[in-house]
N, C-alpha and C positions, 0 to 999 in steps of 0.2 A: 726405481720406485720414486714417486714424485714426494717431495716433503711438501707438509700441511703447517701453516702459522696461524694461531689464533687473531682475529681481525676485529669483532666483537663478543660480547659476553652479556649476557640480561639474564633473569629471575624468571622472564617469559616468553613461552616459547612462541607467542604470536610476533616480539617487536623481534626474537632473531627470525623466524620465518620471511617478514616484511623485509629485513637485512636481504637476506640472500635472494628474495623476489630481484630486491633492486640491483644486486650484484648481478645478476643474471639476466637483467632487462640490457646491461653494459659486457655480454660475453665473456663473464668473468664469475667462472663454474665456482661453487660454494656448498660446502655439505654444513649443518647443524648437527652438531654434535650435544648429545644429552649425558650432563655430568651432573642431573639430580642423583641422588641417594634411592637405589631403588625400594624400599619398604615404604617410606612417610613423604619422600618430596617435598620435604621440609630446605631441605640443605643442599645447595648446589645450587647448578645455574648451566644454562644452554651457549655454548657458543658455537660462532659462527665462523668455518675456517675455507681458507682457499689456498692454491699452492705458494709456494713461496714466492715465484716467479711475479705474480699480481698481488700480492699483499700488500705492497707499497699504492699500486694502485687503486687497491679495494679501499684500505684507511682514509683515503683520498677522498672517494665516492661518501666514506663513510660521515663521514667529519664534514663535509660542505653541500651534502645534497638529502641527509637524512636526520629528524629532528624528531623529538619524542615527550 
């Protein structure tokens, strides 16, 4: 089983969406994970994870090619 690292994290699920577009345009598979509070979705936040193996390189992509 592949281990998953959290790579970003936002309040909105549109800028992790855009996250993992762009992971995915550089062949580097990304699921969003929803860790709002399921009643009010008041609390919590959506992150964006890939396996461990590309983490280093998704943080990478993250940090120098995507701005918000």
């Amino acid at each position: 089983m592949e281990k998953w690292q959290k790579v970003f994290e936002s309040e909105s699920v549109v800028r992790a969406e855009i996250v993992k577009g762009v992971l995915g345009e550089h062949d580097i598979t990304a699921i969003v994970l929803n860790k709002k509070e399921s009643v009010y979705q008041i609390n919590g936040s959506y992150h964006v994870m890939v396996t461990s193996e590309k983490a280093f390189e998704a943080a990478n992509l993250i940090k120098n090619e995507i701005s918000f």
